[in-house]
PDB file of N, CA, C and O in Angstrom:
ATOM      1  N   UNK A   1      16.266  13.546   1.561  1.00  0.00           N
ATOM      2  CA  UNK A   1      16.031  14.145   2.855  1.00  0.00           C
ATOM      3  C   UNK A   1      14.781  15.016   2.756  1.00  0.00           C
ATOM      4  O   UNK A   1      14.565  15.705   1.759  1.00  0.00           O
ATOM      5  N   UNK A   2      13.813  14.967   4.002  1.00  0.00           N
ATOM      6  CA  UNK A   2      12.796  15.921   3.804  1.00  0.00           C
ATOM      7  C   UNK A   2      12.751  16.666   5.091  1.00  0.00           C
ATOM      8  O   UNK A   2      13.549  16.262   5.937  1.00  0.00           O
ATOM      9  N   UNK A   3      11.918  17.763   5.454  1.00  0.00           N
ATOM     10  CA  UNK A   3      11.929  19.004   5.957  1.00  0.00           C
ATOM     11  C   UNK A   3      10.655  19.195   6.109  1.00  0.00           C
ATOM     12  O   UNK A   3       9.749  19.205   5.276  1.00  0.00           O
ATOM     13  N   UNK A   4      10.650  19.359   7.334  1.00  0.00           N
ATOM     14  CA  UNK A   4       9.016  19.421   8.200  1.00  0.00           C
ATOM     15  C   UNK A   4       9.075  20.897   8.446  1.00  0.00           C
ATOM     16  O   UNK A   4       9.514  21.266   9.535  1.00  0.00           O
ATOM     17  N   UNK A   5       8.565  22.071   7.287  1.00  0.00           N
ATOM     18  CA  UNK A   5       8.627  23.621   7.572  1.00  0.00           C
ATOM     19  C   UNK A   5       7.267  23.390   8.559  1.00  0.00           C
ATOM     20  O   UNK A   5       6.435  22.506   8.357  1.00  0.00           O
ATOM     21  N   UNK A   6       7.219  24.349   9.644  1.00  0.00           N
ATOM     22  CA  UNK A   6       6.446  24.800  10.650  1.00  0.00           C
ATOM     23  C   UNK A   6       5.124  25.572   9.760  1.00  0.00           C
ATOM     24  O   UNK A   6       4.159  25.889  10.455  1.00  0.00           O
ATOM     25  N   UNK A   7       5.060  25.831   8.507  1.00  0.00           N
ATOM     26  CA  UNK A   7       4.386  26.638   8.547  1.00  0.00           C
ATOM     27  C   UNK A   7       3.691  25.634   7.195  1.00  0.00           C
ATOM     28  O   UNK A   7       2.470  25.681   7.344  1.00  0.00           O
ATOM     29  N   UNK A   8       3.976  24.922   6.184  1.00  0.00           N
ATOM     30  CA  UNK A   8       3.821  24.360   4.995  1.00  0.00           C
ATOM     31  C   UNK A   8       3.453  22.736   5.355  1.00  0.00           C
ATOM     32  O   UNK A   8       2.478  22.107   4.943  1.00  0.00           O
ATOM     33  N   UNK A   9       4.742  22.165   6.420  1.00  0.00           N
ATOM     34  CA  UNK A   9       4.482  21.011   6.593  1.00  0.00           C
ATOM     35  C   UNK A   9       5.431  20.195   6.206  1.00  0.00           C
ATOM     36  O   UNK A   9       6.540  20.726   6.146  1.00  0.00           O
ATOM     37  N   UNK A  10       5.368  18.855   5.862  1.00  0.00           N
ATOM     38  CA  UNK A  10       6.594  18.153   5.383  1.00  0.00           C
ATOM     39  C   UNK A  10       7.109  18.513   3.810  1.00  0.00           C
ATOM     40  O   UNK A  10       6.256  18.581   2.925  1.00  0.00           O
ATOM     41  N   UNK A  11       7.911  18.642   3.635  1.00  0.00           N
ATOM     42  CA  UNK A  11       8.576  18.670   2.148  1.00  0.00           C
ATOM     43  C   UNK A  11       9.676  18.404   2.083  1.00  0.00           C
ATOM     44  O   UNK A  11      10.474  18.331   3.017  1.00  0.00           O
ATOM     45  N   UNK A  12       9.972  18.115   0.294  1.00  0.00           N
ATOM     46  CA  UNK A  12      10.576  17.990  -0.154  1.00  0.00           C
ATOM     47  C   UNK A  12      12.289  18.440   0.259  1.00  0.00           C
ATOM     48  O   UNK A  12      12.214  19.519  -0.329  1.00  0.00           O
ATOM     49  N   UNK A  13      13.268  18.439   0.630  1.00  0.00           N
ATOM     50  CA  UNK A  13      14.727  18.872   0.390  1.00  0.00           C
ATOM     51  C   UNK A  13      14.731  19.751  -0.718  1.00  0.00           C
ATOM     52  O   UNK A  13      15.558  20.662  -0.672  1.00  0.00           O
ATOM     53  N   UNK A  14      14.048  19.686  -1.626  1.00  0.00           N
ATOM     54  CA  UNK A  14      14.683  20.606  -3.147  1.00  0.00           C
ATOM     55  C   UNK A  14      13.689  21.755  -2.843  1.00  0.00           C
ATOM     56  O   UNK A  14      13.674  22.425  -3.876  1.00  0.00           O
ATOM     57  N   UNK A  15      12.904  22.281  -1.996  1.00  0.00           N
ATOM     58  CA  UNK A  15      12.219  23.210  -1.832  1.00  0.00           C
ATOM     59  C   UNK A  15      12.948  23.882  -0.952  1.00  0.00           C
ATOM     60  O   UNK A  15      12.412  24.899  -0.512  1.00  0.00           O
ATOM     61  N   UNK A  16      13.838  23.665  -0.625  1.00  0.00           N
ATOM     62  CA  UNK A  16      14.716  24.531   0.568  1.00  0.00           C
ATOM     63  C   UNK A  16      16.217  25.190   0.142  1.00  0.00           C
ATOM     64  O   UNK A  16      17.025  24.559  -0.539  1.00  0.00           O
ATOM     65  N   UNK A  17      16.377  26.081   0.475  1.00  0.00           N
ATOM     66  CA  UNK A  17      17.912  26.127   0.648  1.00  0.00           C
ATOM     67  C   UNK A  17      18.841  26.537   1.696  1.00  0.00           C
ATOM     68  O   UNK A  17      18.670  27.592   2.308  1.00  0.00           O
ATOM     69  N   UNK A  18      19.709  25.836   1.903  1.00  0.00           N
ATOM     70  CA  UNK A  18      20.634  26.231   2.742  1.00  0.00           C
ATOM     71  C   UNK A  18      21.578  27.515   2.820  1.00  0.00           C
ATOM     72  O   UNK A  18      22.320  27.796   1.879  1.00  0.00           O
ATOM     73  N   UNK A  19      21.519  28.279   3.979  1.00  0.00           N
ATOM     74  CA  UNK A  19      21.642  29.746   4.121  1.00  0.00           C
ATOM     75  C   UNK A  19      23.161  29.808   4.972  1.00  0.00           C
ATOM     76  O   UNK A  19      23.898  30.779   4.800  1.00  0.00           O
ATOM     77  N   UNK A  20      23.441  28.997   5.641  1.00  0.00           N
ATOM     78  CA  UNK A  20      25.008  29.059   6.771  1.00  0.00           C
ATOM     79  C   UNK A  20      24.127  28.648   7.901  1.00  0.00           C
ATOM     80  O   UNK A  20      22.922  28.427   8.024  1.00  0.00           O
ATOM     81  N   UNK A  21      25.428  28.623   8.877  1.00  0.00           N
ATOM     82  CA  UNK A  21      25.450  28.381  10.346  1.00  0.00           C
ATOM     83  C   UNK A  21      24.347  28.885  10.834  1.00  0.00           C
ATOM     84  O   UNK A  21      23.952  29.905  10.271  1.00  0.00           O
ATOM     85  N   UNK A  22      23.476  28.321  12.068  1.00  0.00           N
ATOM     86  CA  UNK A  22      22.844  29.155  12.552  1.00  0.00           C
ATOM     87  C   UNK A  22      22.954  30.375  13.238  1.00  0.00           C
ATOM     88  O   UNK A  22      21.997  31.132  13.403  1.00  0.00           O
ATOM     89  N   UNK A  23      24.749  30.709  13.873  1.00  0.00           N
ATOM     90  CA  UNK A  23      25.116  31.401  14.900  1.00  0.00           C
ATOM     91  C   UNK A  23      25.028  32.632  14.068  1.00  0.00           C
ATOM     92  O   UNK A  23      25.684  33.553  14.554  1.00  0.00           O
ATOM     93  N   UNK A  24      24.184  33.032  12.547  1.00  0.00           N
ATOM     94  CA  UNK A  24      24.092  33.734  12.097  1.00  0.00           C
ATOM     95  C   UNK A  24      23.039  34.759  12.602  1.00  0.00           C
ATOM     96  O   UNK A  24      23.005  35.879  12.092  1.00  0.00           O
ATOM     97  N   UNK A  25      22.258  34.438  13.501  1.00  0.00           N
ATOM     98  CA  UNK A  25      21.248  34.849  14.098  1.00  0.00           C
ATOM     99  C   UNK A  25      21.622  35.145  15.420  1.00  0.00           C
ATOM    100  O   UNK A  25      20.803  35.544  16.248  1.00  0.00           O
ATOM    101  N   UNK A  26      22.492  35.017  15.598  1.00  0.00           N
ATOM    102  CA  UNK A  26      23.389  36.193  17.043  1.00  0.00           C
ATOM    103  C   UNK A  26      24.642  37.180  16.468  1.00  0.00           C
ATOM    104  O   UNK A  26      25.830  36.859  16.502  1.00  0.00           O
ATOM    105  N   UNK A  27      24.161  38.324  15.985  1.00  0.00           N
ATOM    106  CA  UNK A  27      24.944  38.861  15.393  1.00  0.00           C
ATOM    107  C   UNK A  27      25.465  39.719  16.832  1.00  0.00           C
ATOM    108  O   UNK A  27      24.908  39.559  17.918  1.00  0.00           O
ATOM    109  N   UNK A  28      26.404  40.465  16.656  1.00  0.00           N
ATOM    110  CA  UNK A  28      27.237  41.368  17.512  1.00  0.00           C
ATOM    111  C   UNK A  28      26.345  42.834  17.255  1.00  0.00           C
ATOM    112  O   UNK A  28      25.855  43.492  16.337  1.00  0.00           O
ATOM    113  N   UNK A  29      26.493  42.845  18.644  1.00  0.00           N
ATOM    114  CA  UNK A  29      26.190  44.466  19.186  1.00  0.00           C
ATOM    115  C   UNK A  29      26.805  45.224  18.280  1.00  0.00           C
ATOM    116  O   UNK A  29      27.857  44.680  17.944  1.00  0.00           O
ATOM    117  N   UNK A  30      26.499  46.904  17.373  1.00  0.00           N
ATOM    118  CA  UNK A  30      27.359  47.787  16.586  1.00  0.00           C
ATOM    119  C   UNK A  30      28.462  48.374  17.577  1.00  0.00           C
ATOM    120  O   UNK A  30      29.348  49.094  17.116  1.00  0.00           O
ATOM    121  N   UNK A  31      28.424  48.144  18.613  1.00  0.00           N
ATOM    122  CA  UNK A  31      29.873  48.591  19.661  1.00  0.00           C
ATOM    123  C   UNK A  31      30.647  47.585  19.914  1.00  0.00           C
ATOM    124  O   UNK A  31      31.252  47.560  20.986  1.00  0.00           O
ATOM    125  N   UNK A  32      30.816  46.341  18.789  1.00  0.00           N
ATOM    126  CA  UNK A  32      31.808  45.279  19.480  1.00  0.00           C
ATOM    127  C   UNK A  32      33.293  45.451  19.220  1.00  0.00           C
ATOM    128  O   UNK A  32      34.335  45.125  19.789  1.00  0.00           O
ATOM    129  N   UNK A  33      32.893  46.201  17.949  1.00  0.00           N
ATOM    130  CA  UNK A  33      34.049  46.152  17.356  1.00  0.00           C
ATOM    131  C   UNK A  33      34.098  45.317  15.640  1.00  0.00           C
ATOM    132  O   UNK A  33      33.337  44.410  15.304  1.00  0.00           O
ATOM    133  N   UNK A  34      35.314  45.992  14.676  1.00  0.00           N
ATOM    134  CA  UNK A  34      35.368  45.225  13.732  1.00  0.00           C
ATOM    135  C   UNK A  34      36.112  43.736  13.977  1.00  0.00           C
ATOM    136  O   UNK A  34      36.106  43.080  12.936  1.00  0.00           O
ATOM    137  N   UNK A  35      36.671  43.135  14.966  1.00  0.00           N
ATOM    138  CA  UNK A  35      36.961  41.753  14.963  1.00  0.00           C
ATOM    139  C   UNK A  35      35.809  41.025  15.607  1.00  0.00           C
ATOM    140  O   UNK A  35      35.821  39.858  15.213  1.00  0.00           O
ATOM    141  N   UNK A  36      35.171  41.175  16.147  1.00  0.00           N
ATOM    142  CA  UNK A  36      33.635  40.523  16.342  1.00  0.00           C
ATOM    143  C   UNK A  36      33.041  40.712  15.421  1.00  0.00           C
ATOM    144  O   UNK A  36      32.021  40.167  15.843  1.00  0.00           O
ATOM    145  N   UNK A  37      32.696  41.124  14.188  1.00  0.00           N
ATOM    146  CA  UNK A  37      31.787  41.108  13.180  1.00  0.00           C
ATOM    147  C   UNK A  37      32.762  40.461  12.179  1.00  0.00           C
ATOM    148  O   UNK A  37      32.102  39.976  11.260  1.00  0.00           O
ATOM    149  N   UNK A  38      34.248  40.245  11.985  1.00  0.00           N
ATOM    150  CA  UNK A  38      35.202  39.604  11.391  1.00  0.00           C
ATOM    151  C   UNK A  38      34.889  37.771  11.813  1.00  0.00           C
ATOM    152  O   UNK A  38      35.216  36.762  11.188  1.00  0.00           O
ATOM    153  N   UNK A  39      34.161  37.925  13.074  1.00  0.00           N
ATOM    154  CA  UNK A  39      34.244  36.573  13.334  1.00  0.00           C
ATOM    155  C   UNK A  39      32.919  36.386  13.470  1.00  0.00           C
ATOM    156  O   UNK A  39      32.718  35.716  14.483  1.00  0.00           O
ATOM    157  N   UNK A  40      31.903  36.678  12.903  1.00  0.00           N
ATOM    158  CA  UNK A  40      30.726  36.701  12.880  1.00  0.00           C
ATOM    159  C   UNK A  40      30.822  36.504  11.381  1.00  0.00           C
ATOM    160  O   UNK A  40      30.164  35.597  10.872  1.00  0.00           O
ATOM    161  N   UNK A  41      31.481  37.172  10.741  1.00  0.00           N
ATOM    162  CA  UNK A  41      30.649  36.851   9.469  1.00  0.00           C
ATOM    163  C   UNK A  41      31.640  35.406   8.531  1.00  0.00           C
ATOM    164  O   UNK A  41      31.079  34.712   7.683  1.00  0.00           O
ATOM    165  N   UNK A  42      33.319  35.189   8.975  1.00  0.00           N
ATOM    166  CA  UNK A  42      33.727  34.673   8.641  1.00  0.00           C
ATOM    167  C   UNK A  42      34.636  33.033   9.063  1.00  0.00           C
ATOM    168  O   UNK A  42      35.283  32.236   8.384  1.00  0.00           O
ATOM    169  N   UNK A  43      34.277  33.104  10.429  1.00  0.00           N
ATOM    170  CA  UNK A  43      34.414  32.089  11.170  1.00  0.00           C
ATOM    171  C   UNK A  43      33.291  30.875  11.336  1.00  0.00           C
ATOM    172  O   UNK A  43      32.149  31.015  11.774  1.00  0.00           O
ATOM    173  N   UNK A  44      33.991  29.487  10.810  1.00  0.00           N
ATOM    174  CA  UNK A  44      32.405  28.862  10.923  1.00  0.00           C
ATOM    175  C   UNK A  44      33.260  27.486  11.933  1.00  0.00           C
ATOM    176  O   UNK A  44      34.437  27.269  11.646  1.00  0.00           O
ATOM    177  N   UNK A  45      32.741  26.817  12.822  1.00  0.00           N
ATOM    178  CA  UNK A  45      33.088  25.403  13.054  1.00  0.00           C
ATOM    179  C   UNK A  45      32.396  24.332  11.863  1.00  0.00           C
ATOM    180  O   UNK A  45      31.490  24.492  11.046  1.00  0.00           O
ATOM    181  N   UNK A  46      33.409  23.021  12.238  1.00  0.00           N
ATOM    182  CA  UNK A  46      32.475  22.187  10.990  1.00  0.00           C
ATOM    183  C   UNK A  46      32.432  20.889  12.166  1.00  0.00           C
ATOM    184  O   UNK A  46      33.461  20.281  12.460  1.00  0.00           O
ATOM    185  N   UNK A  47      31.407  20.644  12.639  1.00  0.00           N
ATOM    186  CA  UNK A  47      31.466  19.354  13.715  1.00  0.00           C
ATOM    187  C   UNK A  47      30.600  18.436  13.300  1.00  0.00           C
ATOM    188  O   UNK A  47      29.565  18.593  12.652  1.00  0.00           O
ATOM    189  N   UNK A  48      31.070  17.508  13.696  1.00  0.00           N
ATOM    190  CA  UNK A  48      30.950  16.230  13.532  1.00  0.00           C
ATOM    191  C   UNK A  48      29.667  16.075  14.441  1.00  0.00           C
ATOM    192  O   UNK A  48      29.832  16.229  15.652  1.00  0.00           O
ATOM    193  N   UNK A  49      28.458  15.796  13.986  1.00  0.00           N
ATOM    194  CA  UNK A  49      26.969  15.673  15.224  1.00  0.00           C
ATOM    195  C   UNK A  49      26.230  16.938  14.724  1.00  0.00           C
ATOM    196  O   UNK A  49      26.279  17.654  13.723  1.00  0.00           O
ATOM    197  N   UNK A  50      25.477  16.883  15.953  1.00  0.00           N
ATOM    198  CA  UNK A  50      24.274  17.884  15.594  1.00  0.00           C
ATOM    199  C   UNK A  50      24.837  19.623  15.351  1.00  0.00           C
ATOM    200  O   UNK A  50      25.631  20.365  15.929  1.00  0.00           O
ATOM    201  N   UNK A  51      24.181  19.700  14.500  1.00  0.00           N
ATOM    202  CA  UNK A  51      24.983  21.554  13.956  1.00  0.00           C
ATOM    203  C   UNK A  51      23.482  21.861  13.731  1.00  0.00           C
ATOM    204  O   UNK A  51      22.612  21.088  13.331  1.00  0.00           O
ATOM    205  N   UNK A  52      23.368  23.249  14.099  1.00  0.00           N
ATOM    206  CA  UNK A  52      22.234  24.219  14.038  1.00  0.00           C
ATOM    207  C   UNK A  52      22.176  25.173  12.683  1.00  0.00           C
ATOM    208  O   UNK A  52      23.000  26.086  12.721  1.00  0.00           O
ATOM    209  N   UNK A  53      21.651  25.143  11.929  1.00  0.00           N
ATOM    210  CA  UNK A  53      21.542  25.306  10.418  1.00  0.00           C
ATOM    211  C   UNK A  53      20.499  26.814  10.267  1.00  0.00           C
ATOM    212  O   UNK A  53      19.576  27.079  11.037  1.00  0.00           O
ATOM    213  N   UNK A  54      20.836  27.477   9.342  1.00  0.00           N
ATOM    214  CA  UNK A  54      19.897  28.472   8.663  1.00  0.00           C
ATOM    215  C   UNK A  54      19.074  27.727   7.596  1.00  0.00           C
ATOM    216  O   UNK A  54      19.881  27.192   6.836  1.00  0.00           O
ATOM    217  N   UNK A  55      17.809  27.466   7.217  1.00  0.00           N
ATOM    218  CA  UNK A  55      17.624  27.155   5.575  1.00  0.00           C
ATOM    219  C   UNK A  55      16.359  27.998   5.351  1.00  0.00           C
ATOM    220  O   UNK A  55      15.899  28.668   6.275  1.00  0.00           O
ATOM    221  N   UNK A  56      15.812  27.974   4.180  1.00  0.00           N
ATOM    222  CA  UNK A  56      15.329  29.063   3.624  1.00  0.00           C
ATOM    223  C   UNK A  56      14.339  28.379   2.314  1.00  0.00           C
ATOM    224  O   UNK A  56      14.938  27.905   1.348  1.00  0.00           O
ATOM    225  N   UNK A  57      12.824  28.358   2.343  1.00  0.00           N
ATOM    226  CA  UNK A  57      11.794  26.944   2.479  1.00  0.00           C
ATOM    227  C   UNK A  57      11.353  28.213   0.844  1.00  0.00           C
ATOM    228  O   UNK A  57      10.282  28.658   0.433  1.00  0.00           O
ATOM    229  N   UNK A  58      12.580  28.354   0.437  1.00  0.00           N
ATOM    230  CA  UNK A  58      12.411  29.140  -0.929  1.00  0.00           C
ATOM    231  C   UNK A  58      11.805  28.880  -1.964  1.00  0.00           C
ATOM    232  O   UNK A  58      11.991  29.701  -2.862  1.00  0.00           O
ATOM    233  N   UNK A  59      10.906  27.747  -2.277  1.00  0.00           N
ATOM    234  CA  UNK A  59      10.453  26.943  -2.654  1.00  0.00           C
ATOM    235  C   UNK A  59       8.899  26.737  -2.449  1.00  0.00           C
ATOM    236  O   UNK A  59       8.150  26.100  -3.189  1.00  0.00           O
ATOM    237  N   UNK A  60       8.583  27.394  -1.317  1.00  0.00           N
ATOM    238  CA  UNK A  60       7.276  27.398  -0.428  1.00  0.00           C
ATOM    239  C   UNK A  60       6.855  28.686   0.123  1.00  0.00           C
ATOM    240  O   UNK A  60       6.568  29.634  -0.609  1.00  0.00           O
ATOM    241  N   UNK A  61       6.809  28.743   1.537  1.00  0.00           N
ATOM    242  CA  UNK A  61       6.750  30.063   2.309  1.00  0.00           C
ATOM    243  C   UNK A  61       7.451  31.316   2.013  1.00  0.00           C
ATOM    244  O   UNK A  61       7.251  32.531   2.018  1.00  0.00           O
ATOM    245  N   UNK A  62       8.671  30.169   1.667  1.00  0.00           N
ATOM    246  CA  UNK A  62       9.776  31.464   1.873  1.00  0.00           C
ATOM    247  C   UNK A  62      10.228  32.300   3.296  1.00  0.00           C
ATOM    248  O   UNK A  62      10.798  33.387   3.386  1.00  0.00           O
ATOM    249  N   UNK A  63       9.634  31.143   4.645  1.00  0.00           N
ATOM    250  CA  UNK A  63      10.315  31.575   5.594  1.00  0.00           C
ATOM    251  C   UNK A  63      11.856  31.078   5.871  1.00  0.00           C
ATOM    252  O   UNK A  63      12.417  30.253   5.150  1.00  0.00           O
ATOM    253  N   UNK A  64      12.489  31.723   7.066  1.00  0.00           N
ATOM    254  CA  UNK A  64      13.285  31.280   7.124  1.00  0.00           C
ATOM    255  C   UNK A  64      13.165  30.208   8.547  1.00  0.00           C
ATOM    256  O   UNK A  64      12.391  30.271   9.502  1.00  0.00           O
ATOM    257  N   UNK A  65      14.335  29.170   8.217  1.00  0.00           N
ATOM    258  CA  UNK A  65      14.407  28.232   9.694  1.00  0.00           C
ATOM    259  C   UNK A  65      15.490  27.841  10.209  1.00  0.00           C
ATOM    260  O   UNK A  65      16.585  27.875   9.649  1.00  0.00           O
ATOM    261  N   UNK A  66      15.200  27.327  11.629  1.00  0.00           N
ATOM    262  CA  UNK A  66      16.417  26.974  12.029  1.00  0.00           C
ATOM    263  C   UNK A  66      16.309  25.364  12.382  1.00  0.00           C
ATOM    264  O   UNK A  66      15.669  24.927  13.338  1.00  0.00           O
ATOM    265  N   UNK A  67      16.888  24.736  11.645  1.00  0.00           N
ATOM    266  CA  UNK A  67      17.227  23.019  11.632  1.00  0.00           C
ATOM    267  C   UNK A  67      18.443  22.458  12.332  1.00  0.00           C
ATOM    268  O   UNK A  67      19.602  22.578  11.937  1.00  0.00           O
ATOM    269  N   UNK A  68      18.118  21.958  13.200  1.00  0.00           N
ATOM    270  CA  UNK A  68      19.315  21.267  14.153  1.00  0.00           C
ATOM    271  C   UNK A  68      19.421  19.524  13.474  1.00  0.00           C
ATOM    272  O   UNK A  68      18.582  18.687  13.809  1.00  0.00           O
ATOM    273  N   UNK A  69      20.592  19.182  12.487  1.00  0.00           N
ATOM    274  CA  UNK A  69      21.200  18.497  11.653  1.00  0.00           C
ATOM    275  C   UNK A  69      22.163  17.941  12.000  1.00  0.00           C
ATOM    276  O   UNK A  69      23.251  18.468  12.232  1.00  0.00           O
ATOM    277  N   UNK A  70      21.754  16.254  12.117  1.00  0.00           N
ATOM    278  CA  UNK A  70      23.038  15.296  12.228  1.00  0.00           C
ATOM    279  C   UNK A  70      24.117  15.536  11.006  1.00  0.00           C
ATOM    280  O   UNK A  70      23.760  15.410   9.835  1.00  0.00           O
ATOM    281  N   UNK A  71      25.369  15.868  11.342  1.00  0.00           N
ATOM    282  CA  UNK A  71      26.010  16.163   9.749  1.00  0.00           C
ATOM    283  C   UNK A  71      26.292  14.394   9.435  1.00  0.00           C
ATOM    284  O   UNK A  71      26.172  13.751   8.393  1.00  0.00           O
ATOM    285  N   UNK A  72      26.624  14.061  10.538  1.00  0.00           N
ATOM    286  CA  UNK A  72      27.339  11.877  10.064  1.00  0.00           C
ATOM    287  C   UNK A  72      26.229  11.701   9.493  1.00  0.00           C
ATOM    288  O   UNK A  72      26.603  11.252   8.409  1.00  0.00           O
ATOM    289  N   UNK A  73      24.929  11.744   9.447  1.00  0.00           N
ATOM    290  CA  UNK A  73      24.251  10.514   8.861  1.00  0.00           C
ATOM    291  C   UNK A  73      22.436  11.806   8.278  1.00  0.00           C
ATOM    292  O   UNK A  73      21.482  11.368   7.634  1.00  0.00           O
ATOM    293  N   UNK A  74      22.516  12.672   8.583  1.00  0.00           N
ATOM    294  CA  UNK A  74      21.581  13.968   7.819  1.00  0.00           C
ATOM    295  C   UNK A  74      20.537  13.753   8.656  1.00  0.00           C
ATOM    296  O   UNK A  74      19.684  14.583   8.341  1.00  0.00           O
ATOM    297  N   UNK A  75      20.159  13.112   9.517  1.00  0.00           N
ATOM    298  CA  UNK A  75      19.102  12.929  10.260  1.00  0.00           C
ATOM    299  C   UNK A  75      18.826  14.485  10.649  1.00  0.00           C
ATOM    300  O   UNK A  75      19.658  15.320  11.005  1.00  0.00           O
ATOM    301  N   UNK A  76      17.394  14.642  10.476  1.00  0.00           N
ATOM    302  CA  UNK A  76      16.972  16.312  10.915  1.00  0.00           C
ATOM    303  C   UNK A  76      16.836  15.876  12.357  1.00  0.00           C
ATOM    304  O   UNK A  76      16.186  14.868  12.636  1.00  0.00           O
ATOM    305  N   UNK A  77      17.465  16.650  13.325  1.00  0.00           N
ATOM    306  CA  UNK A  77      16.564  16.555  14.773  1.00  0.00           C
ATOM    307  C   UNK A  77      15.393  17.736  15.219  1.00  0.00           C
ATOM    308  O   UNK A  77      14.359  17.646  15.882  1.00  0.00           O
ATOM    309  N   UNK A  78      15.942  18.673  14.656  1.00  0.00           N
ATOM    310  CA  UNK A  78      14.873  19.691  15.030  1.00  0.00           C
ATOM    311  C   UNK A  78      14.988  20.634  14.040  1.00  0.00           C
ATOM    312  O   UNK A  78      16.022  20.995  13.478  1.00  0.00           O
ATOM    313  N   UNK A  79      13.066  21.278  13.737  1.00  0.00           N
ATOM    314  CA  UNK A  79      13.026  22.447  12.913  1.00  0.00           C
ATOM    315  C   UNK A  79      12.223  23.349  13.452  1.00  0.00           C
ATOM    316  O   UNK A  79      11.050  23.111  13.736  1.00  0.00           O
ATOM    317  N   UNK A  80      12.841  24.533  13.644  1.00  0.00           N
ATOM    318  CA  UNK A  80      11.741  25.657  14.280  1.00  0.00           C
ATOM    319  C   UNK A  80      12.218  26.861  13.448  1.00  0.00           C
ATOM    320  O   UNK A  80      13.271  27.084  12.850  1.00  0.00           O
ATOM    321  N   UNK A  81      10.617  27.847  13.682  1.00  0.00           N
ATOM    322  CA  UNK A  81      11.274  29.389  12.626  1.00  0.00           C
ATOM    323  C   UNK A  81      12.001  30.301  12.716  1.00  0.00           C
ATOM    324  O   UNK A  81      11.744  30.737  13.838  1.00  0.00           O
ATOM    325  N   UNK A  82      12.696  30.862  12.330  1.00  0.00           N
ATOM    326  CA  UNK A  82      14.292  31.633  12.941  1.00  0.00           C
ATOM    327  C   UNK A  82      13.469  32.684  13.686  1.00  0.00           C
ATOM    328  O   UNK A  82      13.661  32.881  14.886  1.00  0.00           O
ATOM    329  N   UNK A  83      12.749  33.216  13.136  1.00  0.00           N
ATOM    330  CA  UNK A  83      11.836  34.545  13.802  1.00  0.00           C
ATOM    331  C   UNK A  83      11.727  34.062  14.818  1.00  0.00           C
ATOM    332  O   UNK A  83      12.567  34.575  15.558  1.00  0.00           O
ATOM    333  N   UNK A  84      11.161  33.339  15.325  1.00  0.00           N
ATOM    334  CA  UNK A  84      10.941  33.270  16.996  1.00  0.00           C
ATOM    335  C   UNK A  84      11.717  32.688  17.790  1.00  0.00           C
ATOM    336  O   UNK A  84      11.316  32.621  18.952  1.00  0.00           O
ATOM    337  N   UNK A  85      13.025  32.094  17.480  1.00  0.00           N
ATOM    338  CA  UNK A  85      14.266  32.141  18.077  1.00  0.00           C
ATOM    339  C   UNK A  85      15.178  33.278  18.174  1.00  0.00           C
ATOM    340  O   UNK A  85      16.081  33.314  19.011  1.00  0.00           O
ATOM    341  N   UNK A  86      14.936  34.274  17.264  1.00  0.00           N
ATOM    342  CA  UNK A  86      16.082  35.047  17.087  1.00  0.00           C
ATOM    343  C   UNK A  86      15.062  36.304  17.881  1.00  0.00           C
ATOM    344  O   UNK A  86      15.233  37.472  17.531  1.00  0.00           O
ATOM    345  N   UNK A  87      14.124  36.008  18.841  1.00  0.00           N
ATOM    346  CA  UNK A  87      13.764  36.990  19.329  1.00  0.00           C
ATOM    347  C   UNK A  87      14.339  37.071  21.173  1.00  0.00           C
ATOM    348  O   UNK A  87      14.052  38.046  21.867  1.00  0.00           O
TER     349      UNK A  87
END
């Protein structure tokens, strides 16, 4: 599998690593409460199709990204940089 980083270009799979879910990048307000950060940090879905990914081009830049990933068959559909989503 390879990985088109936004900032490096196409590479390798072994230059990357995988970080969790993307919904890691909507964290909870500090007034939600401790069961919103209970389910923020320890609740994950596992679905079948496209899942929105953290990975981490550790290998290269060293930015971080967000990869939208066929899990059935690994097809990347989309890679963009977490920084400017998570703004």
């Amino acid at each position: 599998m390879r990985l088109i980083c936004p900032l490096c270009g196409e590479r390798d799979l072994r230059e990357f690593v995988y970080r969790g879910a993307a919904v890691l990048l909507r964290r909870p307000a500090p007034e939600a409460g401790a069961a919103a950060f209970l389910d923020y940090l320890v609740t994950r879905d596992n679905p079948a199709g496209p899942n929105a990914e953290l990975w981490q081009h550790e290998g290269g830049c060293r930015a971080w990204l967000r990869v939208v990933r066929d899990t059935r068959d690994h097809a990347v559909l989309e890679v963009a940089l977490a920084r400017e989503l998570a703004r």
